[in-house]
Each structure stands twice: as C-alpha cells, then as structure tokens.
LODRENNU-607437 format. One record per residue (C-alpha): x, y, z. Coordinates in pm, 1 decimal. Example, Ala and Ser with C-alpha at 12.3 -4.5 7.8 and 13.67 -1.06 7.14 Angstrom:
         X         Y         Z
    1230.0    -450.0     780.0
    1367.0    -106.0     714.0
//
This chain:
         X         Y         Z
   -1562.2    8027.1   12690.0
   -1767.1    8007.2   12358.4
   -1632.6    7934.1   12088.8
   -1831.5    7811.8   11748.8
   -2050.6    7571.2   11843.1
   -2096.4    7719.4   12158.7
   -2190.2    8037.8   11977.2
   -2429.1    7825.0   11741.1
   -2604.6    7681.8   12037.8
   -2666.8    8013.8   12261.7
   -2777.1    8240.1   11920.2
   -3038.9    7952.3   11835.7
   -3168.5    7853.3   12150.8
   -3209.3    8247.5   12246.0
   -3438.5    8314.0   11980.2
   -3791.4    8181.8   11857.7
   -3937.2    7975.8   11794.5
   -3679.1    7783.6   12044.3
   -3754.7    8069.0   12289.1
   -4060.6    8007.5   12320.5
   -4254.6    7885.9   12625.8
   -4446.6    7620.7   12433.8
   -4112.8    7429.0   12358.7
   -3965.2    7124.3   12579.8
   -3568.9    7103.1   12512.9
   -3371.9    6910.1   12753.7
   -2983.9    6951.0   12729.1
   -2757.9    6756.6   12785.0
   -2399.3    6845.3   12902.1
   -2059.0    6717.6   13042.9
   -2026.1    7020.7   13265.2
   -2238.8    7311.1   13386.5
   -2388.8    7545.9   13132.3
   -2621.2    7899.8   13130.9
   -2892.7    7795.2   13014.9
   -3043.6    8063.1   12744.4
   -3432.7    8076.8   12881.2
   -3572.4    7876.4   13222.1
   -3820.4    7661.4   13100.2
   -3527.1    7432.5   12924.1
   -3432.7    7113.0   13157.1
   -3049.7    7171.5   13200.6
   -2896.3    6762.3   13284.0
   -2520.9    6780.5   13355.4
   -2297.7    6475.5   13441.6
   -1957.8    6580.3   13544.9
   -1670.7    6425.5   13287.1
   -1365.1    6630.0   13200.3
   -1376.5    6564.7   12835.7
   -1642.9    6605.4   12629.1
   -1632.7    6449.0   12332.0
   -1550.8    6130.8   12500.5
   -1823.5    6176.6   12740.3
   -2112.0    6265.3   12485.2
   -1984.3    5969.4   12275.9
   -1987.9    5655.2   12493.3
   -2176.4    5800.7   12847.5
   -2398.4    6086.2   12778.1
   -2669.6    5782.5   12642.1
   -2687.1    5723.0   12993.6
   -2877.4    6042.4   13090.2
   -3031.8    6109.8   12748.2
   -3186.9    5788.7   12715.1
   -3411.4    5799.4   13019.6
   -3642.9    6091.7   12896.0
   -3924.7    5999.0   12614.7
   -3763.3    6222.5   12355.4
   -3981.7    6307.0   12015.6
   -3602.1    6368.9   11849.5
   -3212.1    6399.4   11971.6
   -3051.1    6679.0   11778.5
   -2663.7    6701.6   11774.6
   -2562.2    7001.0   11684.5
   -2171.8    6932.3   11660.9
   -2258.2    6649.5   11439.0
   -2218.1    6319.6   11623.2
   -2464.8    6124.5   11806.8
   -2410.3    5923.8   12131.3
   -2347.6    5544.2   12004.8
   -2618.4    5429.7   12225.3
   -2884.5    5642.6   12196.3
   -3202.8    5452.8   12224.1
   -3280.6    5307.8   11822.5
   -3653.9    5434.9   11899.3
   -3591.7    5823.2   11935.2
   -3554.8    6004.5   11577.9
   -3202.4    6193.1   11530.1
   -3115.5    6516.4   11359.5
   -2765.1    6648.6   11341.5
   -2531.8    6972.5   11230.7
   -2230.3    6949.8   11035.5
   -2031.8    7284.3   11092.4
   -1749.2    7153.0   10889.8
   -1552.0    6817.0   10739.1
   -1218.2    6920.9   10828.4
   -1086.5    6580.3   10932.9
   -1128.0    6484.2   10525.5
    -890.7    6767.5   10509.4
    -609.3    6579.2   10680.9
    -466.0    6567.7   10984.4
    -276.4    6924.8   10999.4
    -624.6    7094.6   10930.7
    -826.9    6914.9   11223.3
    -830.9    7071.6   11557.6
    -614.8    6766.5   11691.4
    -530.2    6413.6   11629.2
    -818.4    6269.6   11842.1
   -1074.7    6496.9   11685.7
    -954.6    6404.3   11358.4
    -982.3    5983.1   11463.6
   -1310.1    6041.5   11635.9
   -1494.5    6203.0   11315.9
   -1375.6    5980.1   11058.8
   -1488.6    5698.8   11246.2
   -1821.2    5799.0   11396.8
   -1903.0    6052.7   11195.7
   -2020.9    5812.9   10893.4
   -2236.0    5657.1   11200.7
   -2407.1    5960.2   11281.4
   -2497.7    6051.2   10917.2
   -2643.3    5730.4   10841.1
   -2830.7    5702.4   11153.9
   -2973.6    6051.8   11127.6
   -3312.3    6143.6   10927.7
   -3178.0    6438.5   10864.4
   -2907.7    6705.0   10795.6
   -2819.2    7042.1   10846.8
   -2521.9    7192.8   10758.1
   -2437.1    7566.8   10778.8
   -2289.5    7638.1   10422.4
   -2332.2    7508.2   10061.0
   -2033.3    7394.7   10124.2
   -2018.9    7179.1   10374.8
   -2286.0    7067.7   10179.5
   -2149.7    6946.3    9899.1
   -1864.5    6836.8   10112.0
   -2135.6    6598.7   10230.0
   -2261.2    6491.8    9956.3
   -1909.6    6384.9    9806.9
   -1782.0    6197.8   10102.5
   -2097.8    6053.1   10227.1
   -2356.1    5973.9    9956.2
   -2628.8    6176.0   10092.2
   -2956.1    6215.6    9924.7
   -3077.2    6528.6    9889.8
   -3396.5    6531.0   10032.4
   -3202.7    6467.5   10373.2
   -2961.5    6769.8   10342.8
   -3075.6    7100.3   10434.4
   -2862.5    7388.4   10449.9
   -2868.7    7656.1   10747.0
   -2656.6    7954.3   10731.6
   -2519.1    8062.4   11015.0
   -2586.4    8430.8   11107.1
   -2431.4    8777.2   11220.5
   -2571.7    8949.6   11596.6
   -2704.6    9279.0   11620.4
   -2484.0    9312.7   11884.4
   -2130.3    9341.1   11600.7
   -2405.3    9588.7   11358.6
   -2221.0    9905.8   11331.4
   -2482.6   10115.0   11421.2
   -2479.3    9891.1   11725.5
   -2201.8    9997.6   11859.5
   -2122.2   10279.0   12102.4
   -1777.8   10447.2   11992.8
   -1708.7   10593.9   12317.5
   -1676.4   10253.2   12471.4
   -1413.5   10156.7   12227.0
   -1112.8   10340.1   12361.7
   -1157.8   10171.4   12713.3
   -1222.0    9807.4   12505.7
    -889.6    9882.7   12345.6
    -681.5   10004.0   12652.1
    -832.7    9706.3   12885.4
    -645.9    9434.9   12558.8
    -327.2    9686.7   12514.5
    -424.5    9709.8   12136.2
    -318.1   10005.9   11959.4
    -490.3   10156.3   11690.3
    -412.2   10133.3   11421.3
    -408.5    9760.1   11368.3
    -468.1    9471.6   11144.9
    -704.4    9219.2   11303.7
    -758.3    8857.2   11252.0
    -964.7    8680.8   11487.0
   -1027.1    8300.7   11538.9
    -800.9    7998.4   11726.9
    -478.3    7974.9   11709.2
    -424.8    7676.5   11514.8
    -235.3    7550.6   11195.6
    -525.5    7530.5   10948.9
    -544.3    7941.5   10994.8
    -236.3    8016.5   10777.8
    -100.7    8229.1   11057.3
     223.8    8169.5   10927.4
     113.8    8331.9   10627.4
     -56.6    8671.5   10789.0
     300.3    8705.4   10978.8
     497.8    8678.7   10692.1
     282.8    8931.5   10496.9
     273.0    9169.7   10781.1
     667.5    9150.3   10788.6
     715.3    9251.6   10442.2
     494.7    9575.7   10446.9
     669.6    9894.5   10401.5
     882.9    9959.3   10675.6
     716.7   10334.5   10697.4
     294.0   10131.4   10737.7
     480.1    9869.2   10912.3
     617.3   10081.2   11233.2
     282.7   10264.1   11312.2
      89.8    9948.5   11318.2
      27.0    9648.3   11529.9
     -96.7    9292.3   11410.7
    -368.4    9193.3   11663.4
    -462.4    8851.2   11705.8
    -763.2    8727.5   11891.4
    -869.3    8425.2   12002.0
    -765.6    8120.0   12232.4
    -485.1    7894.2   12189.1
    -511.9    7551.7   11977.6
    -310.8    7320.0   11897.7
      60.4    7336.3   11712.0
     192.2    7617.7   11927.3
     530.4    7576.4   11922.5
     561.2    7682.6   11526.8
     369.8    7975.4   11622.9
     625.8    8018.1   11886.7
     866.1    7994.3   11667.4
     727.6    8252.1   11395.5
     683.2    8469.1   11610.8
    1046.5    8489.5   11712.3
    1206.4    8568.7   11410.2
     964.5    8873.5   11313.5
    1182.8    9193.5   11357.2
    1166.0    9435.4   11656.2
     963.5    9715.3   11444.4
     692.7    9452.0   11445.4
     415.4    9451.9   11692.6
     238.5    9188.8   11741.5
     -56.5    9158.9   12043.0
    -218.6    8817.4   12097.6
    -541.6    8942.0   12341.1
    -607.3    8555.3   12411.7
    -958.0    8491.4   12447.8
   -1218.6    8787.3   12419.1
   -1583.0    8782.4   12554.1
   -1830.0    8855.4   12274.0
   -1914.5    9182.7   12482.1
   -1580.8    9289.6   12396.4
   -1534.1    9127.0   12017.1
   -1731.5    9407.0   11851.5
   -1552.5    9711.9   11930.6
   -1216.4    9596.8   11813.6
   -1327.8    9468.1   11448.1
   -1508.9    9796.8   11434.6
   -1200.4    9991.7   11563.2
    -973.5    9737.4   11314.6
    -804.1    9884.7   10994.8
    -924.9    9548.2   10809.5
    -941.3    9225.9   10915.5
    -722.9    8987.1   10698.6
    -852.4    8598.7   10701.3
    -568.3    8355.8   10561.5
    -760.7    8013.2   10627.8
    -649.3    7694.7   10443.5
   -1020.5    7565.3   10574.8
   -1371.8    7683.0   10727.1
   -1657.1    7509.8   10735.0
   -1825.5    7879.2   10744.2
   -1612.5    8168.7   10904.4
   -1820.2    8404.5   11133.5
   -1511.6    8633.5   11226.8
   -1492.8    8750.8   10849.4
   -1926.5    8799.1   10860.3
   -1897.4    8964.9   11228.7
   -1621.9    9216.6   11076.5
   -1844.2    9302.7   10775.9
   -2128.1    9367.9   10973.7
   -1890.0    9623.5   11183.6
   -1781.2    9799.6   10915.7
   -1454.8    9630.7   10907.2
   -1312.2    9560.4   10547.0
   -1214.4    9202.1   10477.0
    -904.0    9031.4   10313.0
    -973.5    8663.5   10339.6
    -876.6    8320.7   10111.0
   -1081.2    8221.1    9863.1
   -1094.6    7867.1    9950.2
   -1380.8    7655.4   10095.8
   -1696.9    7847.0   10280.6
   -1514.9    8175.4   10302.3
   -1611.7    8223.4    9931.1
   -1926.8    8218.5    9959.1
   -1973.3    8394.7   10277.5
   -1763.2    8661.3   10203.6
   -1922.8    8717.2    9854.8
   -1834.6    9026.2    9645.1
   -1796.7    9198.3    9968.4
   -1400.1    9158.5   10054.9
   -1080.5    9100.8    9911.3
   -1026.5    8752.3    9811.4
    -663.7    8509.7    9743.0
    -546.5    8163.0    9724.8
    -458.3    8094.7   10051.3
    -119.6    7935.7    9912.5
     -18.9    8245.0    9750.1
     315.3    8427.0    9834.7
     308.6    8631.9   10151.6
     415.3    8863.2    9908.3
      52.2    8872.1    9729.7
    -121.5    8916.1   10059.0
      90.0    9203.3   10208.9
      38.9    9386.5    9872.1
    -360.1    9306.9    9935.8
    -303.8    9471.6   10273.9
    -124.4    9747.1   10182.2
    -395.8    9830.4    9879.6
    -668.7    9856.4   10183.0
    -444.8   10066.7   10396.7
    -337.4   10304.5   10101.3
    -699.4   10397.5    9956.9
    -960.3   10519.1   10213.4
   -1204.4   10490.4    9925.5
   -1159.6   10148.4    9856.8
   -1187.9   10069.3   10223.6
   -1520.1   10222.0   10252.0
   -1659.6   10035.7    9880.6
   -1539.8    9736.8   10105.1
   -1710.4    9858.5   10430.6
   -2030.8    9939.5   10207.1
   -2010.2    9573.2    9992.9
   -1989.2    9421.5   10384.9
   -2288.0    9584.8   10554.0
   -2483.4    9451.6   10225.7
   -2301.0    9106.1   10271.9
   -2387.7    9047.3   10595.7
   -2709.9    9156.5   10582.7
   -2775.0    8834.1   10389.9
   -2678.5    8634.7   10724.2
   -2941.1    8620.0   11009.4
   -2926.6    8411.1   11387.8
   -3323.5    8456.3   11353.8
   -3366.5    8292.1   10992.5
   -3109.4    8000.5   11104.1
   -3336.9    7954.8   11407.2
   -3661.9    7967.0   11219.3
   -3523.4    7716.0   10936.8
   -3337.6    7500.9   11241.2
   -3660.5    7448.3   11458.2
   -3913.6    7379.4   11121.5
   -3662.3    7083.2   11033.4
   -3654.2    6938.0   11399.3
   -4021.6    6957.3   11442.2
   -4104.1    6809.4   11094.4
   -3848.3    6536.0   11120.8
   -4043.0    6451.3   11490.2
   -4358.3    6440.9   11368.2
   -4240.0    6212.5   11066.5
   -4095.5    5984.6   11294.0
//
C-alpha cells in the first residue's frame, strides 16, 4: 500500500529524466517492490521493519555497489554507509519537533530526533518538498542555504478533472458503500489530523444537511485508535459516518471528484497532497491554516486555525454546502492552484540536484 513516500518515490522514478534508459538507480528495499521501469537494479533483503532495517542493515547491501551518490528520500541515511559515496536526502516533514502526539508513533518520533541531525549533517545536500519544511530546517538545524533546495511535490493527471470518466464513479462509490452526498477527508487515521475536530463539526450541522449526508473518511489506520473509537461512539444515530480503509490510487480520484468538499483539519503537514489531489478534481477545500497547508492550498480553499471551535468549522462547512456559487469560485481558485504543482517539475528539479551533487563529489 502507498502511502506518501511511497507515492513520492513511484511519481519520480516514473518520469524523466529518472525514466530514462541512460540512468543507473539501484534500490534498495526491506521487502519486495514494483519497480517503476526495468532497467533499475531492484536489491531486497527480507526484514519486517523497515526503518530499523534501512538504519543499521541496509549498509550491508548498499555498500557493495560503487555508487556516484545515495539519495534518501524519507530523510535518513543508513549509519554505515560507506564515508566515500556522496549523500543527498528528502525531508517530507519535521513532525517529531512537533512533539510526540503529532509523530506517527513513539519510535518514529525517537528515531528522527536522534538520527535525523546525523543525516543532515552528513548530507551535501537537501531537498525538502515545501517552504516550509524549509524553514523548519533552517530553524532547527542551522542549514546554509546553498545546501537547501526546495521541491514541491506535485498533483497526477490521473485526479485532473477532465481526467476522469464520470460513468465510472457510481460503481467506485457502490464498490466503498459511500453515499453521495458526502463530506470527504482523506489521509491516515492518526491524532495529528484533528479528526476529533471534523467529527465534532459534522455533529453540529443542521440536523436537516446533517441527515442526507455521510462523513467519508479515507485512508489506513495509524496510531491512537482507541480515541477515535471512542469519538466515534458518542456521534448520534442521524450521523453517518463510512471509514473506506485504504483506497488504491485507481480508485482515490473518483470519490474527491464525486465529494461535496473535502474538509482538512490538520494540526501538522509537512505538505498535504489530499487537499492538492481534491483541487485538481474539482473538489472545494476547507483545510487549517497552519504549517504547509497554507501555502499549498493558497487562495484556492477555505482556510481556519486548526484550534478553532468545531463550531467555526461546521459553519465553514455549511457556507460550502449552502452556496453552489461559492463552491464553484472554490472549484475554479483549485484547478488554478493546483496547476502550480507538477510530479514532472519535482522530477526534473529532483534529478538536476542528484546529478550535480555527484559530479561535485
């Protein structure tokens, strides 16, 4: 199952120049992958967690090949990759500054603070997908700016309106039990996503928009699920609530495109495709107006503090339901917005920094 990183990888290494038959990337992997194109060397050694794995083993593999540079694009670096090959890495986000209820887990949160700091001093250079995780960078780490460079993270044709076939949507809809209509919010189920906060504003919508819609959320399960659990529970009857699980990208467009709005309540993103991937579909976006989901959702959406009363957000949501011209200035702004946001320039950029930092090693 992809999830960010995972999504990162596959949208780079699909297009040029990493596409191309003129490049040599080897990678590297704790258990068996797809790889995008057949001229990449695919190495897998079998270990059932990876983090651990890439850490303090994955050196063992990686260091036998006579590498120009070692790019880690989930910002670490094995601890004993050979001091001889040059190192590159992304930072998606620095949620484990944020504290511990924002990281993905307790052991994620331990394992970046400490070797993190390793992996930015060791590297020659730094990408990181938003200004800012940039600056974030910057104030926790004392980088220099000629090491940073930032690469946006971008929106497939594949969630482009225009790109998508409407009379496939009913059957993507029936096959999840969603029921239009429906407020969306996609992502993982975790505590830094203020899900508390979407069900509490859902709850306190008029009872007459309430009743003839559903709350859809999509995505996998994280951490802290027993609080969800327990939110969940003491929601009323007239509210309907569908959690798909997981949903293949194949499947991910047609329900933000089918989606009344999708409504973002994140304490904390490093960047925050589901908000760009609605916007490109034509779905109109609530979403905070904290960290990277201020600059990536722009002009283009609705934006609050996400520590504002659930009251403030269900008004938000109600103002989008109410006024189908105000959702289609908001489906307009979004097509514009995420326009700004392409896989192919993040490639491009991505590839020019790896081969310059190579040949300057």
């Amino acid at each position: 199952m992809k999830t960010g990183i995972g999504t990162y990888l596959s949208e780079l290494l699909s297009r040029p120049p990493f596409s191309s038959s003129a490049t040599n990337l080897h990678l590297f992997s704790h258990r068996p992958i797809a790889s995008p194109l057949d001229q990449f060397g695919i190495h897998v050694t079998e270990a059932p967690y990876g983090l651990p794995w890439f850490l303090f083993r994955s050196h063992r593999s990686i260091n036998r090949f006579n590498l120009d540079l070692f790019w880690g694009p989930q910002g670490l670096l094995p601890l004993q990759l050979r001091k001889t090959i040059p190192s590159v890495i992304t930072i998606h986000d620095c949620v484990h500054k944020a504290g511990v209820a924002y990281a993905p887990s307790v052991t994620y949160n331990l394992l970046h603070r400490h070797f993190l700091p390793r992996a930015v001093r060791r590297s020659s250079k730094i990408l990181a997908v938003s200004n800012f995780v940039a600056d974030e960078i910057r104030e926790y780490y004392g980088v220099p700016p000629r090491v940073l460079e930032v690469t946006p993270l971008g929106v497939g044709p594949r969630f482009l309106l225009a790109n998508i076939d409407s009379t496939r949507m009913s059957q993507v809809l029936e096959n999840f039990q969603i029921e239009p209509p429906f407020v969306l919010w996609v992502g993982t189920l975790e505590p830094r996503k203020n899900l508390g906060k979407l069900l509490a504003a859902f709850a306190l919508l008029p009872s007459n928009v309430r009743r003839r819609l559903m709350l859809v959320l999509v995505g996998k399960k994280g951490w802290g699920q027993k609080k969800m659990g327990s939110l969940l529970r003491t929601l009323s009857e007239d509210c309907r609530v569908r959690l798909t699980g997981y949903v293949k990208e194949a499947d991910l467009p047609y329900i933000y495109a089918a989606a009344q709005v999708l409504v973002f309540p994140s304490f904390y993103e490093g960047f925050g495709l589901p908000v760009l991937e609605a916007m490109a579909a034509g779905c109109p976006v609530i979403a905070s107006n904290t960290s990277s989901l201020r600059e990536v959702v722009g002009p283009a959406g609705i934006t609050l503090d996400p520590t504002s009363p659930a009251e403030d957000w269900s008004q938000s949501i109600t103002t989008v339901l109410s006024s189908s011209e105000l959702r289609g200035q908001l489906q307009e702004r979004g097509f514009l917005q995420a326009g700004k946001y392409e896989w192919n320039s993040c490639a491009s950029h991505t590839y020019q920094v790896l081969r310059d930092t190579a040949k300057q090693a």
